[in-house]
N, C-alpha and C positions, 0 to 999 in steps of 0.2 A: 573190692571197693570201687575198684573204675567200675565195672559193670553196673554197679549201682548208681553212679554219679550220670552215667550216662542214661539211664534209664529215669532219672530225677531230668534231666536235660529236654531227653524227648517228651515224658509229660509233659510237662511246661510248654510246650513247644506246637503239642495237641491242644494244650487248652488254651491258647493263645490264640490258635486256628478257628478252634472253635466262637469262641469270641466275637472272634471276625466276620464270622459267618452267619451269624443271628441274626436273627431280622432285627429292621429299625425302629423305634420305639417312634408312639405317637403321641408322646407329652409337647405342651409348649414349649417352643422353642428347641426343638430334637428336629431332627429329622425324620421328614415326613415321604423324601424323593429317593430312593436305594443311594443315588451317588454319592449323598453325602456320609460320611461317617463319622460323623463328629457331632455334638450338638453344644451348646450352650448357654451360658447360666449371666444373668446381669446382677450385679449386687451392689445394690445405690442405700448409701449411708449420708439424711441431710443433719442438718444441726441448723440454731439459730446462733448467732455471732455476735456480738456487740461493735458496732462500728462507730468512728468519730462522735456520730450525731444521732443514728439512728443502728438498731436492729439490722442484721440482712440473714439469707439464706446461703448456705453451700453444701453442695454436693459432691461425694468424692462415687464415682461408680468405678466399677471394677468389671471388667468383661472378660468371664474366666470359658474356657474352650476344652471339654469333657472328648475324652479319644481313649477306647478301650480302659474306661475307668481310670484313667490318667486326667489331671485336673491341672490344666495349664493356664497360666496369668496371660492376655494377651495385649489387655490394655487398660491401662488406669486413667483417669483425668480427674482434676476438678473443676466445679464450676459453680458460680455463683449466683442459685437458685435453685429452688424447693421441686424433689422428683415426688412424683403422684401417680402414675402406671408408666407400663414399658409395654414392648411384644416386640418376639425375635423370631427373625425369619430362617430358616434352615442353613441360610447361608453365612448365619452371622450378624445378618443385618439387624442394628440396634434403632427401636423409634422410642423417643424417651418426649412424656409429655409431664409439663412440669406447672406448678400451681403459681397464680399470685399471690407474693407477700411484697412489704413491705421491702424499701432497700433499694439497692443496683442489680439488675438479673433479674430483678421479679415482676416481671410483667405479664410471666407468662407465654409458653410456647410451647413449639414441637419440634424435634431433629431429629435428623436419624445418621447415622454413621456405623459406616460396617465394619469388617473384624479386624481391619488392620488399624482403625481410629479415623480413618479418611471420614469428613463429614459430605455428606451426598445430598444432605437436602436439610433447608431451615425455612418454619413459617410462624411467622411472629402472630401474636394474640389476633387480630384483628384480619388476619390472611385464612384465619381456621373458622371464619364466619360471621353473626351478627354477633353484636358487642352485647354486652353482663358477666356476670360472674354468677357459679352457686357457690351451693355451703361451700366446697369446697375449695374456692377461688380460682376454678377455671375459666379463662375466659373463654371466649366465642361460642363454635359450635359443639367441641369439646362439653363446655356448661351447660349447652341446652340440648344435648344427645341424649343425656344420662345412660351412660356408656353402659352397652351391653358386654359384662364380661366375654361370657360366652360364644358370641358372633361374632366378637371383633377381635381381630389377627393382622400379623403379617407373614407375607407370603411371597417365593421365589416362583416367578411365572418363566414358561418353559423356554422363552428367550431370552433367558437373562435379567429382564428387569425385575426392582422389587415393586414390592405395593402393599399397602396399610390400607386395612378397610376398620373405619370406625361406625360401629353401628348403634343406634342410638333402641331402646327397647321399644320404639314405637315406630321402628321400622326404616327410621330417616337413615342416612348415610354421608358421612366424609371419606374420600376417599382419596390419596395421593398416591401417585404412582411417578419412580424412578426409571423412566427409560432409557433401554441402553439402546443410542442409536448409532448411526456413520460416524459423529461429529461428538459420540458421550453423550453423558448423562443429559436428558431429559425431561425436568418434574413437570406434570400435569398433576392438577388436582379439580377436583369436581364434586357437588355435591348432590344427593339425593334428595327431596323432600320427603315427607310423611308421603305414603303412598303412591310415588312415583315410577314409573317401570325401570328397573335397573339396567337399561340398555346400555351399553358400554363398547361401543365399536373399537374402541383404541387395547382392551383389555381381549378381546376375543383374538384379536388380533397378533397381539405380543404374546398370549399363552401358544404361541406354536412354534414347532421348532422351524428357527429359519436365524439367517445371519442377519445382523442389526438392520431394520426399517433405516433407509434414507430418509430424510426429512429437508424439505428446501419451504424458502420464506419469501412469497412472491410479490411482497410488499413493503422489503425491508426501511424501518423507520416510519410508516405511516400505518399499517395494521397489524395487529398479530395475528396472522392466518401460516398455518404449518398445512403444509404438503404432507405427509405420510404415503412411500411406495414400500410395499411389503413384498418384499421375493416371495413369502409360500401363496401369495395372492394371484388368483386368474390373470392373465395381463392386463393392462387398458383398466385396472379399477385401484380408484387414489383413495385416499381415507382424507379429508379435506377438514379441520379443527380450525375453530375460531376462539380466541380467548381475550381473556382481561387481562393487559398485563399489571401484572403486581411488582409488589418490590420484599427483600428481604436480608435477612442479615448476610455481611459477608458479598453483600453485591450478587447475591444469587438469585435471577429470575425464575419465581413460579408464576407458569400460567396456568389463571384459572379457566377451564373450559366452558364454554359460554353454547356452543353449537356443535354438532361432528355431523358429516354428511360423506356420502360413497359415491365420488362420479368417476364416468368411464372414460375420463379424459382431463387433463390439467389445463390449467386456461394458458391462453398466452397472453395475457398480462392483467394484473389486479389495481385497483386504484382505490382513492376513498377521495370524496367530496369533502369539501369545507364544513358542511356540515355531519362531518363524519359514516353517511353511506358508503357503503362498498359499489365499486363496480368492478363487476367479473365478464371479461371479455374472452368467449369462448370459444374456438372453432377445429371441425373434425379434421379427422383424416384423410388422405386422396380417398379412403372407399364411406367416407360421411358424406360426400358434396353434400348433404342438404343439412347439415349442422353448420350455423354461424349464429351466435347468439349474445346477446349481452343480459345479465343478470344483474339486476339491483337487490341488493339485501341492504337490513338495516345494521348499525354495527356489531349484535351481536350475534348475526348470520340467517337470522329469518327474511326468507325471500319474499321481495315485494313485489317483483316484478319479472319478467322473464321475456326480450323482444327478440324478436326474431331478425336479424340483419340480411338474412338474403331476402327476405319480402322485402324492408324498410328501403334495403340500396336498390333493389330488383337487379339484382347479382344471381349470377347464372351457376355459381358454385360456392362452395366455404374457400377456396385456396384462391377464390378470383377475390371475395370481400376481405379475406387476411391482407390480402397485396395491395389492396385499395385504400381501406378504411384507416385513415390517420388514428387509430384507437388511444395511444397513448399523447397528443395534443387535446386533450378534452378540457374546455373552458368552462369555468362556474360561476353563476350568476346570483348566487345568494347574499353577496352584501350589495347587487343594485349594481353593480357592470360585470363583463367577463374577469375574470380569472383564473389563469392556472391552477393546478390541485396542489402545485407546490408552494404555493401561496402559504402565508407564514398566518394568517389569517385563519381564523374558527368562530363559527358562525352557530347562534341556535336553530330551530328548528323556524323554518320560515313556512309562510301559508303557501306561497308555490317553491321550488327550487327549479332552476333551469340549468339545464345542461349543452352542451352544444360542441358540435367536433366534425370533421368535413373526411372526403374523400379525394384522392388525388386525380379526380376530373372537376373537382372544384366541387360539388352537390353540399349541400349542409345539410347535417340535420343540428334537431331539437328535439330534447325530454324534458318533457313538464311533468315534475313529483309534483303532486297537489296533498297537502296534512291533511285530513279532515279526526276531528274526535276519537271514529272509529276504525279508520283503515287510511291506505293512500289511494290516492286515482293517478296513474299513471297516461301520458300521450307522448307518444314519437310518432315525430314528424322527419318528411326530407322534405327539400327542396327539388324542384323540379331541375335544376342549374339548367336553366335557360338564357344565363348570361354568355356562355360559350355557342348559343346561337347568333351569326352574324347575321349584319344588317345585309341587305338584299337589297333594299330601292337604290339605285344609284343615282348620283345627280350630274346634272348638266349644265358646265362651265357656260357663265354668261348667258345660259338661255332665260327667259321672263318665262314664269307660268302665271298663265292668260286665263286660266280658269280649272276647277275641280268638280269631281262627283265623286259625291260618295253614298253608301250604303250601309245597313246593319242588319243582321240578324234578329231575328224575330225575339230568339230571347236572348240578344247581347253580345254572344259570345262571340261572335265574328265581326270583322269590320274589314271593308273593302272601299279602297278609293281611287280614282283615275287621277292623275295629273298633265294638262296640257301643255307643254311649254313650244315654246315658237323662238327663233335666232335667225336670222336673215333670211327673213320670207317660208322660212322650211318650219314644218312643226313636227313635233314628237308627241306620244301618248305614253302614258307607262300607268299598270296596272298592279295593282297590291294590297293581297291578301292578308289580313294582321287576326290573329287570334288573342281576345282579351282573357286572360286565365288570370288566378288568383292561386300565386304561389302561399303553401302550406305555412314557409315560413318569411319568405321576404313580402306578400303584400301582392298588389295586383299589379301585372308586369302585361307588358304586350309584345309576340312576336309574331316577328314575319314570316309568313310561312312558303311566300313566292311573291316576285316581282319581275313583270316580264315586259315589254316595249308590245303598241300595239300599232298598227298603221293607223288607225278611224276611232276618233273619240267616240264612245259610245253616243246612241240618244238616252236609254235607259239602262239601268242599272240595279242589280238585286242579288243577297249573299242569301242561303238557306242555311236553319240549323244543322244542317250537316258540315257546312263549310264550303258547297258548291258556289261557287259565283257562276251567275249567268249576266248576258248586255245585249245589248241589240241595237246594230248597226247602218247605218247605208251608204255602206261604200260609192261613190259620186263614178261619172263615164272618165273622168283625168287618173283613175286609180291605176298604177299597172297591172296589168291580168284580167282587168274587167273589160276593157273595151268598149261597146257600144250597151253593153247588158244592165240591166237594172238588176238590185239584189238588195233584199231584205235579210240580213245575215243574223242567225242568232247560234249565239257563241256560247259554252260554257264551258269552265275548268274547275278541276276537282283539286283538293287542298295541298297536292302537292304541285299543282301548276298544270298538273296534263291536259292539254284543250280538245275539245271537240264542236266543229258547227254543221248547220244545216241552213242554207236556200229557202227562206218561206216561200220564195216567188217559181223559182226555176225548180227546185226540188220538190215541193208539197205542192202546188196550185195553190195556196191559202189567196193570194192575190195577186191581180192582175201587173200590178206593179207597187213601185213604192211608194209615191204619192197615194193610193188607194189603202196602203196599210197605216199609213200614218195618221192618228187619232182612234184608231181601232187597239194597238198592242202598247200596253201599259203594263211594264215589268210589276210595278208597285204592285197592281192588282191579278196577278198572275198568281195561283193558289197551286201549293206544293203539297205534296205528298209525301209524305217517308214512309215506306211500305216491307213488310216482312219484319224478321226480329234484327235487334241492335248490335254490333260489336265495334268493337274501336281498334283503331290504326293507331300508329304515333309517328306524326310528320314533327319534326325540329324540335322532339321532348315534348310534345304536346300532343294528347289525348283526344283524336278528332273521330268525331259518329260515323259508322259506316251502316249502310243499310241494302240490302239486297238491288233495291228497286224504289227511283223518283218519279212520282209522276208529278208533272205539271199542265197544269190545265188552263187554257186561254178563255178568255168572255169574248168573242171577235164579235158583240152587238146584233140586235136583231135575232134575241134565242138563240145565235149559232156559237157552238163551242167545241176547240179542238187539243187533243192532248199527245204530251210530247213524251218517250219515258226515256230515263236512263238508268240501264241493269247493267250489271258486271256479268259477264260473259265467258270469257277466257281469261284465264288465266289471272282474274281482279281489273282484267281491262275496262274500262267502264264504254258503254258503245250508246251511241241516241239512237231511237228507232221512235218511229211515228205509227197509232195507231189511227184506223177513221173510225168515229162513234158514228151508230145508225141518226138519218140525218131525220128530225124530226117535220112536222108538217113548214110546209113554207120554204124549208130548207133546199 
């Protein structure tokens, strides 16, 4: 008899192993992944009620948990409102979508709660998409799906989280997903349309094995934009989600997914404008120097714009304009003055918006969003900061100025003037170069670009569009260093003040003396040349012509004409050299 009890023992014992050992079944709601071994079964029983005044719905469900043909009760509840489909995920996870009726409860929704009763996720009638009902008084998108038994499931993705795909037979899709992330539960939800690509970055993502996605919120209180770093991910690549936020029972936010995008770098700081654009402030790493960039999108993550900030500041690196650019002081112009972003103020949609934020050498800039119909037109601008150029001419205590020359540029942009001042029989001259510019964003400004003392008031005087000033002088026999010598001097300095002259009399022969040059050499009528191709210098933030080679050419009367050049040489030195033209008859 033992022998046989024990031989009844080990049976049992076989078939019990055996059991265990079977593969998983691939009904709903079983187990679909080997790890689980267990599946279960949802059993919702509604009834209608008679209450005070009116009808209502209740629900008692029962969520019973099948283990080696073992039927265990794991959780009961009720609740007050009409069940109309379910789907259970291998993990136990329960999504219970319930109809409107009449009453308290019946408005209509969707929850899910897993096998311990913990609710994980709730979205009310109007969270599940556009508003109606069908026959069957489901509202939202639920109603207008017409729910593909078949397709639609729920499902344990290989990190952990869950996820409900409701698939409508015409191909459309709702879809919420529980992620499990650093900080818990997660719900995104997002929908498909009829015929739309089911791209899903957030779901490719989470189906891999790796430890919970970090999620950080680089906007908190002003947008809902989630960070996503995935460990099993290449380094350096972010999963970036922009959503609506919603609201829901129980104070549990779902956000609905609005945009996802994948960049190879997190920004260093997000904002949003009064009128609710984004701004993404973005810059690389020590081996990016040439990433620095600001991104506009509109709020639900479609990029409008995209500037580049080391051209805008003419910043020699990304980690020189991070350290410069005040990015987080950005001022907003949409109700008609500046504004902080923190501004408690919200603004519709204006025909321009202006933006505006400086760097810490003072520079400003300016973005003008322009709405039109069909797109926006975007413009950044800097400013020159030409304020942090000092004045140069200096003045002189108690002296009288007895008289001025001045001169301009052929087309504007330069302006030069002498001033004579005189104080106890002694005089002084002082010479100054001013460039007229028109800053981008303050308006037309003038600087100085040199200011230097001269012995001998000019007779004439002339600036070239390049920003050469030249004068012509006659130093008198009382001068010191001239002595007994006459001299016809002609003078000229390049825009950063460096001078150079030349002797018409003693140097060229052009004349015998100065009284013979006088009524002959008239700067006014002295014809310039700017010769070779163009490139620019920048003397005091200001963008001045340079050109290989000036020539200027004199009328000296009676057919004779002589010309003067000035080339850069060595090293950008600019140096005057004199040619002689063949001399014509008479000559």
């Amino acid at each position: 008899m033992r022998f046989v009890a024990f031989a009844v023992v080990l049976l049992a014992a076989l078939l019990l192993w055996a059991q265990n050992s079977a593969p998983a079944k691939s009904r709903l709601g079983e187990n679909l992944v080997p790890r689980f071994s267990s599946s279960y079964e949802l059993i919702a029983k509604s009834v209608m009620k008679q209450g005070g005044i009116r009808e209502y719905a209740e629900t008692v469900y029962t969520l019973v948990e099948i283990r080696n043909k073992v039927r265990r009760e794991r959780w009961r509840i009720t609740q007050q409102e009409k069940h109309y489909k379910h789907w259970i995920s291998p993990s136990g996870m329960v999504w219970v979508l319930t109809s409107r009726v009449p009453g308290p409860g019946g408005s209509g929704r969707l929850w899910a709660r897993d096998a311990n009763a913990d609710v994980r996720g709730e979205w009310s009638g109007w969270e599940l998409g556009s508003s109606g009902d069908d026959k069957n008084g489901i509202r939202g998108i639920a109603a207008n799906l017409d729910i593909d038994d078949m397709a639609s499931k729920a499902i344990q993705l290989q990190g952990g989280s869950e996820q409900l795909r409701l698939v409508g037979k015409d191909g459309s899709e709702f879809r919420a997903t529980i992620a499990n992330t650093d900080t818990g539960d997660l719900v995104v939800t997002r929908h498909f349309g009829k015929g739309e690509p089911k791209i899903d970055l957030l779901t490719e993502r989470l189906d891999k094995p790796s430890n919970p996605p970090k999620v950080e919120w680089p906007a908190p209180g002003k947008a809902q934009i989630a960070i996503w770093t995935f460990f099993s991910e290449q380094p350096n690549q972010f999963l970036i989600q922009n959503y609506n936020l919603g609201a829901s029972f129980n104070a549990r936010p779902n956000q609905t997914l609005l945009s996802e995008r994948v960049l190879p770098r997190k920004p260093a700081y997000v904002d949003k404008t009064l009128t609710g654009k984004l701004l993404w402030f973005e810059f690389g790493q020590p081996w990016e120097r040439a990433v620095a960039k600001l991104d506009i999108l509109t709020f639900d993550g479609t990029l409008i714009k995209s500037i580049d900030l080391l051209k805008l500041g003419q910043f020699q690196s990304a980690e020189d304009a991070q350290k410069m650019i005040q990015y987080r002081d950005v001022l907003d112009e949409a109700g008609g003055g500046p504004q902080t972003l923190d501004s408690q103020q919200r603004y519709g949609e204006p025909k321009i918006e202006t933006l505006t934020f400086a760097d810490r050498t003072g520079r400003k800039y300016r973005i003008e969003i322009k709405a039109s119909d069909a797109d926006y037109e975007v413009e950044a601008r800097a400013s020159m900061n030409l304020d942090k150029v000092a004045t140069k001419e200096p003045t002189y205590p108690g002296a009288t100025l007895y008289s001025q020359i001045d001169a301009r540029s052929d087309d504007g942009k330069f302006t030069v003037h002498v001033k004579n001042y005189r104080l106890d029989g002694k005089q002084q001259s002082q010479i100054t170069l001013i460039a007229n510019v028109t800053d981008p964003i303050e308006g037309s400004k003038q600087v100085e670009l040199f200011s230097l003392p001269i012995a001998i008031a000019p007779a004439s005087l002339r600036v070239s569009n390049s920003g050469r000033v030249f004068a012509l002088t006659y130093p008198g026999r009382s001068v010191p260093g001239v002595g007994d010598k006459e001299m016809c001097l002609f003078q000229a300095w390049d825009a950063s003040g460096h001078t150079m002259s030349m002797d018409l009399i003693s140097n060229l022969k052009w004349f015998d003396s100065a009284e013979g040059s006088k009524g002959k050499l008239d700067l006014s009528k002295m014809k310039i040349g700017l010769e070779g191709l163009r490139s620019e210098r920048v003397v005091e933030g200001v963008q001045v012509p340079l050109y290989p080679l000036e020539s200027l050419t004199f009328d000296l009367g009676g057919g004779r004409t002589e010309c003067l050049y000035i080339g850069y040489m060595n090293d950008q030195i600019p140096t005057m050299f004199y040619s002689r033209r063949p001399k014509g008859p008479g000559q």
